[in-house]
PDB file of N, CA, C, O and CB in Angstrom:
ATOM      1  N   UNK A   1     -39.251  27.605 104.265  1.00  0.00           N
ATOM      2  CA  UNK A   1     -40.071  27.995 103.126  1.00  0.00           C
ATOM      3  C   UNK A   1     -39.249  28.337 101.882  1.00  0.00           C
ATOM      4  O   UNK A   1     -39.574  29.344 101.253  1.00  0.00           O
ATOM      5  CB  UNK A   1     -40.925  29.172 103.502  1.00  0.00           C
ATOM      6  N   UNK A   2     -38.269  27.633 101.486  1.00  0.00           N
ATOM      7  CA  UNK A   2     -37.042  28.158 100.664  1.00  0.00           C
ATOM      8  C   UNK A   2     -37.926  27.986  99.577  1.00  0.00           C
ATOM      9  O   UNK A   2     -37.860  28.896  98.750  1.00  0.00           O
ATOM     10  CB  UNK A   2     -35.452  27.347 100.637  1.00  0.00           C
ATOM     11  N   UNK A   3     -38.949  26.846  99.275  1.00  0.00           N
ATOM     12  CA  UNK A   3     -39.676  26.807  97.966  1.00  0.00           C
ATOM     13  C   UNK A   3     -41.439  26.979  97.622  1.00  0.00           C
ATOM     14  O   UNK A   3     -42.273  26.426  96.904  1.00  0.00           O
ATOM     15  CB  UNK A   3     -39.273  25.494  97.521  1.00  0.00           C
ATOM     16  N   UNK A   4     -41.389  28.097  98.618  1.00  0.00           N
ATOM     17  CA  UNK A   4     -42.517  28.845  98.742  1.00  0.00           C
ATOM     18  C   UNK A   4     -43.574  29.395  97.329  1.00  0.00           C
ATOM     19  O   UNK A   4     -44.763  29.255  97.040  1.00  0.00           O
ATOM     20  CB  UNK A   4     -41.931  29.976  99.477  1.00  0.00           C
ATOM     21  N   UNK A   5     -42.341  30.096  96.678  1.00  0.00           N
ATOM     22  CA  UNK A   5     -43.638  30.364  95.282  1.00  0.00           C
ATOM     23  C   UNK A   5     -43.553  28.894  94.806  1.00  0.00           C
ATOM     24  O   UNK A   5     -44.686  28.413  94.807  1.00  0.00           O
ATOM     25  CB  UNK A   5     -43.150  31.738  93.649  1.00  0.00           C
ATOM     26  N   UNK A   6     -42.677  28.067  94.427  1.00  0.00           N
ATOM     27  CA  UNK A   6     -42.954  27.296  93.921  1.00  0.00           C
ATOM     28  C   UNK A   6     -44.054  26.113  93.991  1.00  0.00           C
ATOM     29  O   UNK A   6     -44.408  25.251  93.187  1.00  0.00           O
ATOM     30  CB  UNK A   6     -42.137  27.161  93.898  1.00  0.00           C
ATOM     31  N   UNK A   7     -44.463  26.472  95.390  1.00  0.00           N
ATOM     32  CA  UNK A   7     -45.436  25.421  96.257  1.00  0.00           C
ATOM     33  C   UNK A   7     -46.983  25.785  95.377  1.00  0.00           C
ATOM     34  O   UNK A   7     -47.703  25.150  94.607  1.00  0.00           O
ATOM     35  CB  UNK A   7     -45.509  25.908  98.378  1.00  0.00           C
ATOM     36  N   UNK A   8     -47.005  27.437  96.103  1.00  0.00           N
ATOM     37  CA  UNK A   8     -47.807  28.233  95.748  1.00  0.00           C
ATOM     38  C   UNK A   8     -48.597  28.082  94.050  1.00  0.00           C
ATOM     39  O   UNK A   8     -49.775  28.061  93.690  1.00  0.00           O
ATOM     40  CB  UNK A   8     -47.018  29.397  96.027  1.00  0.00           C
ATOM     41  N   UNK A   9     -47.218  27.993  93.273  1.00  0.00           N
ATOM     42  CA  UNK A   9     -47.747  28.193  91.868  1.00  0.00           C
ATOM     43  C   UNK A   9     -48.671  26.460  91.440  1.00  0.00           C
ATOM     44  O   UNK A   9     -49.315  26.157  90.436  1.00  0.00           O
ATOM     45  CB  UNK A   9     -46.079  28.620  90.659  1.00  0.00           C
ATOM     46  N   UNK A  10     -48.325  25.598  92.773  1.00  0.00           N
ATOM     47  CA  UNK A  10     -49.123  24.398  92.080  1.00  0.00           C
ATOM     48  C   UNK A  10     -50.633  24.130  92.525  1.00  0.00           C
ATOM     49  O   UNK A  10     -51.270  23.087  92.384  1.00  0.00           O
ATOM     50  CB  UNK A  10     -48.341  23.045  92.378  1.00  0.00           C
ATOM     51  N   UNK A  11     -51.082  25.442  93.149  1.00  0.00           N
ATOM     52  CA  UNK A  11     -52.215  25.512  93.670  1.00  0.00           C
ATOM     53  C   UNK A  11     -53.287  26.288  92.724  1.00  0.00           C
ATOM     54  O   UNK A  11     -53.001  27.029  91.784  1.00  0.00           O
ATOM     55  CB  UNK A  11     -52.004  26.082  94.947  1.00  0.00           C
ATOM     56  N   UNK A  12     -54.405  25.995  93.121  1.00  0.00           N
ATOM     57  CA  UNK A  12     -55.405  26.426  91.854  1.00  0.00           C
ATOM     58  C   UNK A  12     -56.461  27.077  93.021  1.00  0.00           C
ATOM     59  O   UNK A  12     -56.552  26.642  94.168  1.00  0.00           O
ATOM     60  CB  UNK A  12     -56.175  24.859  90.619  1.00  0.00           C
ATOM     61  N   UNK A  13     -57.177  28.128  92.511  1.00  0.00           N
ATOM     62  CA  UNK A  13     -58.394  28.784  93.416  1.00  0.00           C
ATOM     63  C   UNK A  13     -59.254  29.170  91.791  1.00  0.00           C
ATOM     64  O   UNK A  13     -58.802  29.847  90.867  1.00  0.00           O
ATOM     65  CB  UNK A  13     -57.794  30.553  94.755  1.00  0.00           C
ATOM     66  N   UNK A  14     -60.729  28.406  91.884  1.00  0.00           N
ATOM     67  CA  UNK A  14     -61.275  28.299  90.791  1.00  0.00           C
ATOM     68  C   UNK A  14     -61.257  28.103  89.626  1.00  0.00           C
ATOM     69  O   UNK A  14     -61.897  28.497  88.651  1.00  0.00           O
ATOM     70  CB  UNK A  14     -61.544  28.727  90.736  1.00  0.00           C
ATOM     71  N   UNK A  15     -59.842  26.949  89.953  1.00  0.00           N
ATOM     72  CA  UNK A  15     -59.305  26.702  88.372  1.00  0.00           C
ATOM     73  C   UNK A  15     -58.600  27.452  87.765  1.00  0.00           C
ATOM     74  O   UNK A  15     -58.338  27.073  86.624  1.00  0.00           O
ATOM     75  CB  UNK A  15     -60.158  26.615  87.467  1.00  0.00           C
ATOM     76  N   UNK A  16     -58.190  28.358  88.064  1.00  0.00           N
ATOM     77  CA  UNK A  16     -56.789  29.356  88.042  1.00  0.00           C
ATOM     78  C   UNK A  16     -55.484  29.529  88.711  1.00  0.00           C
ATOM     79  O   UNK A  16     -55.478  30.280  89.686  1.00  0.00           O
ATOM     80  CB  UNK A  16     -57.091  30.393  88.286  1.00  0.00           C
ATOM     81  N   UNK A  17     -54.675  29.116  88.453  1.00  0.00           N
ATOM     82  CA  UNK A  17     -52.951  29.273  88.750  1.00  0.00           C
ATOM     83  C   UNK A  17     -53.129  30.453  90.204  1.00  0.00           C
ATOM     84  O   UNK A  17     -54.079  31.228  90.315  1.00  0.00           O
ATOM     85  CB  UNK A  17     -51.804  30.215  86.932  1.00  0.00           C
ATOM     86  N   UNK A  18     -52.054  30.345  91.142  1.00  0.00           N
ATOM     87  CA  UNK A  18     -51.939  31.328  91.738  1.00  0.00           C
ATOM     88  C   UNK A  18     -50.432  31.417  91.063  1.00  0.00           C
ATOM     89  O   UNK A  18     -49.548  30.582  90.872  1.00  0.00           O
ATOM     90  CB  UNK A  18     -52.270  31.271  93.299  1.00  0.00           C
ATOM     91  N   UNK A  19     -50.577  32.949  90.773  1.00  0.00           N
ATOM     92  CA  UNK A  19     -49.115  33.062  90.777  1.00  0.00           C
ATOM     93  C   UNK A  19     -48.180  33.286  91.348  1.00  0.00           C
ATOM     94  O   UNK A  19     -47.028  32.893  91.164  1.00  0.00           O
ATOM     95  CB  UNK A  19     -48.826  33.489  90.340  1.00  0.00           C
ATOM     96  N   UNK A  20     -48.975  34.523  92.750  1.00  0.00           N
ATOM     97  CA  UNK A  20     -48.255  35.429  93.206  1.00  0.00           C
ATOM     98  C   UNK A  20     -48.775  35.643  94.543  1.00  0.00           C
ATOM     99  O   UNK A  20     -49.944  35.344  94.791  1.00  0.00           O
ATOM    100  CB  UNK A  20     -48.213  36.528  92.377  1.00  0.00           C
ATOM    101  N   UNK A  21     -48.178  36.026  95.232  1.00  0.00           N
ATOM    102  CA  UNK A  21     -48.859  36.763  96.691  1.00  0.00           C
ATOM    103  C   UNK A  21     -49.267  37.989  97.098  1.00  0.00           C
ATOM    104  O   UNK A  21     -48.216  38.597  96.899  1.00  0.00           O
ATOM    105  CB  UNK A  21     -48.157  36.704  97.609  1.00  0.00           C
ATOM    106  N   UNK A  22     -49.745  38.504  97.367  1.00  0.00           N
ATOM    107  CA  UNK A  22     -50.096  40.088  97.244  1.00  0.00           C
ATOM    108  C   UNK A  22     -50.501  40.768  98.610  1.00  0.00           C
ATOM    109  O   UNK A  22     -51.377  41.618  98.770  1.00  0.00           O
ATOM    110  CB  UNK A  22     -51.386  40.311  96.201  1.00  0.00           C
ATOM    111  N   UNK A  23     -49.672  40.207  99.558  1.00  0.00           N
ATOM    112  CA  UNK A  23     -49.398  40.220 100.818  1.00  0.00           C
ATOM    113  C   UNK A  23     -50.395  41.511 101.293  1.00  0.00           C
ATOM    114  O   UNK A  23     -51.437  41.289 101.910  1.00  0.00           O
ATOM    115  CB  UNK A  23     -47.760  40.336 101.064  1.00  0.00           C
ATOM    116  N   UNK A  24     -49.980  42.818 100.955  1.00  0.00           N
ATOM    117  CA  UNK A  24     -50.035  43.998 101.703  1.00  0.00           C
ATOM    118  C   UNK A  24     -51.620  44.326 101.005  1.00  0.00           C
ATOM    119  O   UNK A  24     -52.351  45.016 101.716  1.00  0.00           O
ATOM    120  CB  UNK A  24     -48.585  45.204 101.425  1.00  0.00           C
ATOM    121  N   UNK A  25     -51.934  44.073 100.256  1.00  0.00           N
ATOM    122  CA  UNK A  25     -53.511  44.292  99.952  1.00  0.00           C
ATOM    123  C   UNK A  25     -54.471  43.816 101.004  1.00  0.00           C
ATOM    124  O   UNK A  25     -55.533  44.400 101.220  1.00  0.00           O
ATOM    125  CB  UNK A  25     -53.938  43.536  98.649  1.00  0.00           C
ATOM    126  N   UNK A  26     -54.015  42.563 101.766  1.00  0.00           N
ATOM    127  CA  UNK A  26     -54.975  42.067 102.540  1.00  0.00           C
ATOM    128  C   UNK A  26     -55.498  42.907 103.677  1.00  0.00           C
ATOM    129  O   UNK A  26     -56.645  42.875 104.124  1.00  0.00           O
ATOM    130  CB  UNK A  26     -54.530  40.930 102.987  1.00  0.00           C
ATOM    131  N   UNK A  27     -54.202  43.889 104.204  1.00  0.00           N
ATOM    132  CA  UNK A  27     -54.775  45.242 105.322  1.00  0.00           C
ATOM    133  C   UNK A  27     -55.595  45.830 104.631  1.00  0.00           C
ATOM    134  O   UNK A  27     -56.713  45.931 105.135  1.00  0.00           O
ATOM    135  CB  UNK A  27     -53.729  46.457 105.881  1.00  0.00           C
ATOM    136  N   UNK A  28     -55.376  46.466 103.178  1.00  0.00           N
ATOM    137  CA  UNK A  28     -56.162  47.291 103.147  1.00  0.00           C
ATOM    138  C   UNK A  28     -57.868  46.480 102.694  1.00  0.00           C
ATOM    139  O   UNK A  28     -58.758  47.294 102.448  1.00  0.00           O
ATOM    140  CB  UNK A  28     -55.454  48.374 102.182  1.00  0.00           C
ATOM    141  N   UNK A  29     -58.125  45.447 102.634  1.00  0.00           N
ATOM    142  CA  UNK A  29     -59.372  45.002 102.504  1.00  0.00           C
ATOM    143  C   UNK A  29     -60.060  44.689 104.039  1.00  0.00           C
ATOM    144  O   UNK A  29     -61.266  44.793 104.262  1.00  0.00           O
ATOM    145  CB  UNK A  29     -59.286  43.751 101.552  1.00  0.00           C
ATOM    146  N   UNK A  30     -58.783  44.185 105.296  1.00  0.00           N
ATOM    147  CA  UNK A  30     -59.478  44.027 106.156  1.00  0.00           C
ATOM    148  C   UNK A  30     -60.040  45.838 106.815  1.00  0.00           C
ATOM    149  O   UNK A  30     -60.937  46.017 107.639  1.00  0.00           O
ATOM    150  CB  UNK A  30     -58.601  42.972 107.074  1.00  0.00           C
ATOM    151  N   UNK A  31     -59.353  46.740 106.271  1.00  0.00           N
ATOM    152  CA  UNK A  31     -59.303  48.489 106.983  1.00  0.00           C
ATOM    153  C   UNK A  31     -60.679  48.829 106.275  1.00  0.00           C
ATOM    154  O   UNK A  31     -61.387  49.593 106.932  1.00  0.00           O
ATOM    155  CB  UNK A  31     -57.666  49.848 106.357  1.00  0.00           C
ATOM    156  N   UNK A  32     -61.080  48.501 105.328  1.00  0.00           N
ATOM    157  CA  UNK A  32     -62.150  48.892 104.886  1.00  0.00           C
ATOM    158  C   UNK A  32     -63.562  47.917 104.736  1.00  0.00           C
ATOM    159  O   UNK A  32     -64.695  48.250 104.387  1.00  0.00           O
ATOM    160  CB  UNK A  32     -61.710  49.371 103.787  1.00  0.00           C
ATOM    161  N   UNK A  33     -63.115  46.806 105.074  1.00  0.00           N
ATOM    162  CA  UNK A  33     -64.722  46.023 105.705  1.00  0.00           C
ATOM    163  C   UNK A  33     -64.816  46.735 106.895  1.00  0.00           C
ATOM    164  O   UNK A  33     -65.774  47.506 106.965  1.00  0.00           O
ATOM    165  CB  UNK A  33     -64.778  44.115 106.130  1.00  0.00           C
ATOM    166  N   UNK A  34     -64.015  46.669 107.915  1.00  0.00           N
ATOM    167  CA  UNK A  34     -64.123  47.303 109.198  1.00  0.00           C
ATOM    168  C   UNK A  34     -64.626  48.927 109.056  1.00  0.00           C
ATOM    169  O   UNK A  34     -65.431  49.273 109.921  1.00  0.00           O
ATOM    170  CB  UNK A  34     -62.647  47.170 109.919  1.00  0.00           C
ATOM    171  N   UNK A  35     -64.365  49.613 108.388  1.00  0.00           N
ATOM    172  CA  UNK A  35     -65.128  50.599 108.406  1.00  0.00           C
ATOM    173  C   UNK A  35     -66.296  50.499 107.223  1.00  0.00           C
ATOM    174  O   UNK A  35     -66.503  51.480 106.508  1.00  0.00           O
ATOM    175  CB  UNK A  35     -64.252  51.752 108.341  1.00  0.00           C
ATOM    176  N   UNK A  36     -67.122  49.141 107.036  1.00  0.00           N
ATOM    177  CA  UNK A  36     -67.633  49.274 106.223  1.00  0.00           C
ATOM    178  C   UNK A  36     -68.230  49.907 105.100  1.00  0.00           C
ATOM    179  O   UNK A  36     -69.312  50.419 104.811  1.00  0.00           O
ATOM    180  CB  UNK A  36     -67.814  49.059 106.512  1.00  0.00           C
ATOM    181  N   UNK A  37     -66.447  49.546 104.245  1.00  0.00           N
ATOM    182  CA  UNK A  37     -66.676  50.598 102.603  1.00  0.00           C
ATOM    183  C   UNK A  37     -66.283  48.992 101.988  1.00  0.00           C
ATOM    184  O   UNK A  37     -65.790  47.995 102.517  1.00  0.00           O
ATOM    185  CB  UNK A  37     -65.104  52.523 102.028  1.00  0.00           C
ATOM    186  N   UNK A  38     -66.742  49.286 100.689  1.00  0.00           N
ATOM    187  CA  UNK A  38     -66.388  48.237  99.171  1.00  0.00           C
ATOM    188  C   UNK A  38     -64.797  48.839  98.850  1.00  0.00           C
ATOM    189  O   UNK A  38     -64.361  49.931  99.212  1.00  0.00           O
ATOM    190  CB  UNK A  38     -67.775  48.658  97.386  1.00  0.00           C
ATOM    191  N   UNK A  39     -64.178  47.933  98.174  1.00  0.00           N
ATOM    192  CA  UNK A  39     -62.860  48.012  98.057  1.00  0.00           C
ATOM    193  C   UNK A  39     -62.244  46.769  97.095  1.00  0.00           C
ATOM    194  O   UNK A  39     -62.475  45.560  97.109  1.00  0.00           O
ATOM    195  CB  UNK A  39     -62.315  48.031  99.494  1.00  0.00           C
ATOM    196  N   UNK A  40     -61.262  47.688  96.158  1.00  0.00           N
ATOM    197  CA  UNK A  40     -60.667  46.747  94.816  1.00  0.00           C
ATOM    198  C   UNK A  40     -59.453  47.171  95.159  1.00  0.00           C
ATOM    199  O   UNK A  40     -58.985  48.049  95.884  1.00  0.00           O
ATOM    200  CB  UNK A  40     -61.129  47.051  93.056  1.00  0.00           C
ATOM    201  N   UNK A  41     -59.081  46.372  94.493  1.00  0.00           N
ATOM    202  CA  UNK A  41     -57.453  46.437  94.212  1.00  0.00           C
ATOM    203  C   UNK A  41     -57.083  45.646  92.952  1.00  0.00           C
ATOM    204  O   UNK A  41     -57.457  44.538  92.569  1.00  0.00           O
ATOM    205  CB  UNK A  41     -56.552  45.768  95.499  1.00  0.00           C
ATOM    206  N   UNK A  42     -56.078  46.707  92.320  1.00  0.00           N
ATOM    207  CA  UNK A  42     -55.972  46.448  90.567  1.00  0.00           C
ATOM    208  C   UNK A  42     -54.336  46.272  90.626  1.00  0.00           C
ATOM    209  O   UNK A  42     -53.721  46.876  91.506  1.00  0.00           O
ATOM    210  CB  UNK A  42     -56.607  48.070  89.302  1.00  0.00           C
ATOM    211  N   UNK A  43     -53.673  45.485  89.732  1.00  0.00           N
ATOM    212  CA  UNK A  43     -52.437  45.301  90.107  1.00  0.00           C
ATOM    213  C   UNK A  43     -51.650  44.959  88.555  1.00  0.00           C
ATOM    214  O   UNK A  43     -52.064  44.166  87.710  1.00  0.00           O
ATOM    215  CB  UNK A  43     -52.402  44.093  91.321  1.00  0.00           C
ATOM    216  N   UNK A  44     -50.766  45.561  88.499  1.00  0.00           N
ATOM    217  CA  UNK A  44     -50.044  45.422  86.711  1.00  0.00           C
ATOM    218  C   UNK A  44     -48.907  44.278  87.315  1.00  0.00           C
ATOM    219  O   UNK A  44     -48.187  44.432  88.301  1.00  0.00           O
ATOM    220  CB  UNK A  44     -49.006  47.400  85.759  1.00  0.00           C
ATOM    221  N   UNK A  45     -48.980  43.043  86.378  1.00  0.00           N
ATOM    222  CA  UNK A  45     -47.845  42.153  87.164  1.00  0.00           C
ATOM    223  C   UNK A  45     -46.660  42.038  86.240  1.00  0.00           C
ATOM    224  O   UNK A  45     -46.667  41.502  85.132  1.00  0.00           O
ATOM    225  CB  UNK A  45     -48.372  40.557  87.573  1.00  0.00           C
ATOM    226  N   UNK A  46     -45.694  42.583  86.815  1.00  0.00           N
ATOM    227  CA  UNK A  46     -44.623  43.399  86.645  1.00  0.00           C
ATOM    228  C   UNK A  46     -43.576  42.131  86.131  1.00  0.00           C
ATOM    229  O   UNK A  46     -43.195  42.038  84.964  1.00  0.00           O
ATOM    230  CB  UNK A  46     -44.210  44.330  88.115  1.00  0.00           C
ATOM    231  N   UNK A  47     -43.192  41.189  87.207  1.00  0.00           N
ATOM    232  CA  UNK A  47     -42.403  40.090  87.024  1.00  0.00           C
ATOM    233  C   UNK A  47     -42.965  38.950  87.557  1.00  0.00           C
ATOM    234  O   UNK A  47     -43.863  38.984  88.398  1.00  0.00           O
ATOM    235  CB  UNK A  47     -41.189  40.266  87.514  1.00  0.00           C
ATOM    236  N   UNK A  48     -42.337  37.645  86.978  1.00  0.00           N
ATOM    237  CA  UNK A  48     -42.495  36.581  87.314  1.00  0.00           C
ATOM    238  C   UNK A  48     -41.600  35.867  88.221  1.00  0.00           C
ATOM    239  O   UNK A  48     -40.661  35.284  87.680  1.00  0.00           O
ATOM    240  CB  UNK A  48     -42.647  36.103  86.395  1.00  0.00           C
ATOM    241  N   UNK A  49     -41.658  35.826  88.946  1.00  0.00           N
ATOM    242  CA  UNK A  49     -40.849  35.545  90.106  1.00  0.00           C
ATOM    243  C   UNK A  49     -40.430  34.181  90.167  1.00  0.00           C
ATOM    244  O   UNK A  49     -39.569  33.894  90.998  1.00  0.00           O
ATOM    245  CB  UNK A  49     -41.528  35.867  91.305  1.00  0.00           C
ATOM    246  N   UNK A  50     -40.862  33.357  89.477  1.00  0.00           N
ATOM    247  CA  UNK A  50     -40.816  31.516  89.421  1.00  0.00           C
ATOM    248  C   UNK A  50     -39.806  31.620  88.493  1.00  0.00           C
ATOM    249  O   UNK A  50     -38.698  31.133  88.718  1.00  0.00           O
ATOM    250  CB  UNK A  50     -42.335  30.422  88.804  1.00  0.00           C
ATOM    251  N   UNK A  51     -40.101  32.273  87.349  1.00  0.00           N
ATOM    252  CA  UNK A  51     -39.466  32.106  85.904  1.00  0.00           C
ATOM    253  C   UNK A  51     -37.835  33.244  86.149  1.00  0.00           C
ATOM    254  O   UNK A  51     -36.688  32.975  85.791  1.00  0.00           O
ATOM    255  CB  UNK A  51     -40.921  32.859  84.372  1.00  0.00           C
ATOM    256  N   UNK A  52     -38.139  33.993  86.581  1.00  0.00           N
ATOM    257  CA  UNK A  52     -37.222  35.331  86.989  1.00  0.00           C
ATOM    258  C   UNK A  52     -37.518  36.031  85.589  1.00  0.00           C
ATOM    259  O   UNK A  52     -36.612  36.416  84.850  1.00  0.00           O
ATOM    260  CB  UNK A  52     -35.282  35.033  87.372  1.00  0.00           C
ATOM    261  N   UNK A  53     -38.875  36.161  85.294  1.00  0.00           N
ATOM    262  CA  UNK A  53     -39.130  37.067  83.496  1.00  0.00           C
ATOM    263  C   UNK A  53     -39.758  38.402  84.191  1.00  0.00           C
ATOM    264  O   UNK A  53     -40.824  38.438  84.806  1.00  0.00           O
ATOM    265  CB  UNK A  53     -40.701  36.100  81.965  1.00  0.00           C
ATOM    266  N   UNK A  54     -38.923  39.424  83.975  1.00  0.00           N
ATOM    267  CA  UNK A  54     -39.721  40.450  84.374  1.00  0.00           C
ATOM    268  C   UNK A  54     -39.726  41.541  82.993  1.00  0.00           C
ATOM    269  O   UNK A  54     -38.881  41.676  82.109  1.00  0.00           O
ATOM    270  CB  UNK A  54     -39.093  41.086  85.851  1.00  0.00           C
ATOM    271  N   UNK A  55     -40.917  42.175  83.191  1.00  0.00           N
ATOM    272  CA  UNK A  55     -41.514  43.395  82.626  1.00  0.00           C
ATOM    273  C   UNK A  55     -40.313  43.930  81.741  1.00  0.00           C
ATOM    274  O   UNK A  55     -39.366  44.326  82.421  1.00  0.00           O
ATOM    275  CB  UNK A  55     -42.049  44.502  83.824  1.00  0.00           C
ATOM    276  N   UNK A  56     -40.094  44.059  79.907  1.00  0.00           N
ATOM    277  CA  UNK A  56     -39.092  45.438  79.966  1.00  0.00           C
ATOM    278  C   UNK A  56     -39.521  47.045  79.617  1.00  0.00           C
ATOM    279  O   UNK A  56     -38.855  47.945  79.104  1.00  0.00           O
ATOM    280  CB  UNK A  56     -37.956  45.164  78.905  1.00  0.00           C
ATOM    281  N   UNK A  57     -40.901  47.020  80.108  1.00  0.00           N
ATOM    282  CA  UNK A  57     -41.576  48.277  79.679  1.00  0.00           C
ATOM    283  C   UNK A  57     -42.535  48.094  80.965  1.00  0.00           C
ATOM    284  O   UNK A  57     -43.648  47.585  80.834  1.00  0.00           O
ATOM    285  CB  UNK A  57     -42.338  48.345  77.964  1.00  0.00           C
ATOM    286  N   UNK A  58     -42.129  48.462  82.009  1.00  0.00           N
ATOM    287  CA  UNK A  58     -43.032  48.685  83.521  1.00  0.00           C
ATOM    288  C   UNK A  58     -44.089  49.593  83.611  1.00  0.00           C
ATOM    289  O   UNK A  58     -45.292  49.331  83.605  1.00  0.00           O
ATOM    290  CB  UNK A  58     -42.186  49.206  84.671  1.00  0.00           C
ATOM    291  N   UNK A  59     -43.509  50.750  83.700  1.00  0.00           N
ATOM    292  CA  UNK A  59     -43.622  52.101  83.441  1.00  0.00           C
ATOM    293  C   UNK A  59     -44.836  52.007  82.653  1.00  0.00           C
ATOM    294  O   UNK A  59     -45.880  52.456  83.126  1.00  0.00           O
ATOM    295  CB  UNK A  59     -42.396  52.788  82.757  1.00  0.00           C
ATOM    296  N   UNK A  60     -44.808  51.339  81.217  1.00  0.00           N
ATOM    297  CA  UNK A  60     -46.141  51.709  80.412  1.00  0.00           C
ATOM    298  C   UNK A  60     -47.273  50.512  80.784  1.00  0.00           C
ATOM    299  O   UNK A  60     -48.419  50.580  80.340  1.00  0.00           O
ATOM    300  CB  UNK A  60     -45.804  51.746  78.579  1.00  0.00           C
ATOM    301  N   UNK A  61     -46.901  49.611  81.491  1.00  0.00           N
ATOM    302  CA  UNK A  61     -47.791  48.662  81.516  1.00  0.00           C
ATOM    303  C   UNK A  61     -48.802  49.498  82.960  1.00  0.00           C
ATOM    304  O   UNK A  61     -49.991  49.786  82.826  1.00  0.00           O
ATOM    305  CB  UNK A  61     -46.938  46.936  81.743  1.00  0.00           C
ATOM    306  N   UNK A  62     -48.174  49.703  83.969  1.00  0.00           N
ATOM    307  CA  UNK A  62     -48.711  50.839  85.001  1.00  0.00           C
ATOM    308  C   UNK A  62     -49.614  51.708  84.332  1.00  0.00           C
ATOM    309  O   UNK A  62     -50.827  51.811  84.516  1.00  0.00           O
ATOM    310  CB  UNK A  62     -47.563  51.767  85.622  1.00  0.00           C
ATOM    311  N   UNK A  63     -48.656  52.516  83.281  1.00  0.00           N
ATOM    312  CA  UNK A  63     -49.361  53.797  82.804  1.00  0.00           C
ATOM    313  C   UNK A  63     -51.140  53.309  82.568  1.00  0.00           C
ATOM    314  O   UNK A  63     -52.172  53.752  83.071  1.00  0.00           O
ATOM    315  CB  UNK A  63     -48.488  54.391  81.134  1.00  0.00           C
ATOM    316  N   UNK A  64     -50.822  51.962  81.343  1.00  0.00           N
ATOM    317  CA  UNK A  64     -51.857  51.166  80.964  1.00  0.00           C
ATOM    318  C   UNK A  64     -53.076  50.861  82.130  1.00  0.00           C
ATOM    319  O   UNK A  64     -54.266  51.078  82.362  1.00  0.00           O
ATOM    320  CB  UNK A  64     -51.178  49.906  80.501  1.00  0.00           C
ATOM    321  N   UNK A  65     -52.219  50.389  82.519  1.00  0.00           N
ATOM    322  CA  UNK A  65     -53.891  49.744  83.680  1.00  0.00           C
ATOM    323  C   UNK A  65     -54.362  50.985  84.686  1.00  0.00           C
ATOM    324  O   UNK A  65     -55.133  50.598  85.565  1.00  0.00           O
ATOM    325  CB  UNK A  65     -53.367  48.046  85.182  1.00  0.00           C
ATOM    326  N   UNK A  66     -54.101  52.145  84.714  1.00  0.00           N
ATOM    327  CA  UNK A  66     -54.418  54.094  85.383  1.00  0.00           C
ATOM    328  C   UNK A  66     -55.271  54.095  84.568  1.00  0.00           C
ATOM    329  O   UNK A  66     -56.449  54.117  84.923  1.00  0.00           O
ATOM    330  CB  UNK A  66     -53.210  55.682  85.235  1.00  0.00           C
ATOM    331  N   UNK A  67     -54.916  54.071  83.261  1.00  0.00           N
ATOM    332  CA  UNK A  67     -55.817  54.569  82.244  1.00  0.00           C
ATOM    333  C   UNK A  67     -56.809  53.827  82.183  1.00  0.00           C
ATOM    334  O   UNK A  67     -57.856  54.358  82.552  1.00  0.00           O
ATOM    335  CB  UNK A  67     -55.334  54.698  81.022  1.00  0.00           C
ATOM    336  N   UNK A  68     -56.891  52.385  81.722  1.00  0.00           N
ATOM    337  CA  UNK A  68     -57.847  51.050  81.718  1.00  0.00           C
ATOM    338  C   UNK A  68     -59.341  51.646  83.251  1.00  0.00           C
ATOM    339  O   UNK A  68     -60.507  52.036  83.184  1.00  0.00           O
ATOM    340  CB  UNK A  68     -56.390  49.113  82.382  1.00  0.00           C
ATOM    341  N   UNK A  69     -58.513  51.424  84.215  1.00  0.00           N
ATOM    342  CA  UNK A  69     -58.811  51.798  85.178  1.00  0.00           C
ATOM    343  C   UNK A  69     -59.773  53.210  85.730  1.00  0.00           C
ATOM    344  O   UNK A  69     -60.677  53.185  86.566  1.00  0.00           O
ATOM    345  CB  UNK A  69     -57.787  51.693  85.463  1.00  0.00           C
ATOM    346  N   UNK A  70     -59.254  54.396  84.973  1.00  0.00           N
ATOM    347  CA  UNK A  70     -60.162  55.494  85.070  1.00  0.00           C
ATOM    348  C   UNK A  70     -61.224  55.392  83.588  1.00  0.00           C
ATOM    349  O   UNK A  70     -62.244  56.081  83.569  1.00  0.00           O
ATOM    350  CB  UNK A  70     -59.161  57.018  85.193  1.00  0.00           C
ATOM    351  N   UNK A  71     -60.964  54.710  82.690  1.00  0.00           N
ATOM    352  CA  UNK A  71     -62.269  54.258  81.653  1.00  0.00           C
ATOM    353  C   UNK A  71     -63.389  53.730  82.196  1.00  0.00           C
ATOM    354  O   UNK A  71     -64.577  53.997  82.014  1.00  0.00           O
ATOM    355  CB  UNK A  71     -61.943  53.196  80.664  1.00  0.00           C
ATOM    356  N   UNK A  72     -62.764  52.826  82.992  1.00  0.00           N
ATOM    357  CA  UNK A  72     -64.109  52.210  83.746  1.00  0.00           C
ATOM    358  C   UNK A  72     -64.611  52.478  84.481  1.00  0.00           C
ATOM    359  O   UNK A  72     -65.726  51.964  84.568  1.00  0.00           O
ATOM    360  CB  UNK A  72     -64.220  51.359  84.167  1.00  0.00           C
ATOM    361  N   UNK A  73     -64.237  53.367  85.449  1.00  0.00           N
ATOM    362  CA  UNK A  73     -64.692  53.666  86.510  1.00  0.00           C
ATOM    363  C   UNK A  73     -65.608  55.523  86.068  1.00  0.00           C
ATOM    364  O   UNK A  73     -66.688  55.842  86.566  1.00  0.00           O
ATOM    365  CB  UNK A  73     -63.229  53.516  87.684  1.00  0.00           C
ATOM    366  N   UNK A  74     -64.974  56.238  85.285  1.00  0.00           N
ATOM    367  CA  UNK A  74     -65.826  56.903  84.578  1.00  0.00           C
ATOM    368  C   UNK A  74     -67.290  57.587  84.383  1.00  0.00           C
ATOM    369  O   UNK A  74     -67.564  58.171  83.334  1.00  0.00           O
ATOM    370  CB  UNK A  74     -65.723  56.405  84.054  1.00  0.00           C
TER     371      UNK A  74
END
């Protein structure tokens, strides 16, 4: 699998790019159908892993989507 994201990034799910994998979210969606609750998961994407372009302000982009995040939910 040496060219794994790269495979990945040529795939489309509704006409949108995948970019990324988001491996460890999938427990927590299968932990909470099983105890049947609703469940999101919000994610600030930090770096680009194809390109090697990552984030130079992390920290506020996080801060950003807490905040985004408790607006809406509100």
């Amino acid at each position: 699998l040496p060219d794994f994201l790269r495979d990945v990034s040529k795939t489309k799910f509704e006409g949108e790019i995948i970019t990324n994998i988001e491996m460890e979210t999938a427990a927590y969606y299968a932990f909470s159908a099983s105890l049947g609750h609703e469940m999101i998961s919000l994610n600030a994407i930090l770096a680009n892993r194809l390109t090697h372009e990552f984030s130079k302000n992390p920290e506020s982009q996080i801060k950003q989507l807490i905040e985004l995040t408790l607006d809406l939910i509100a």
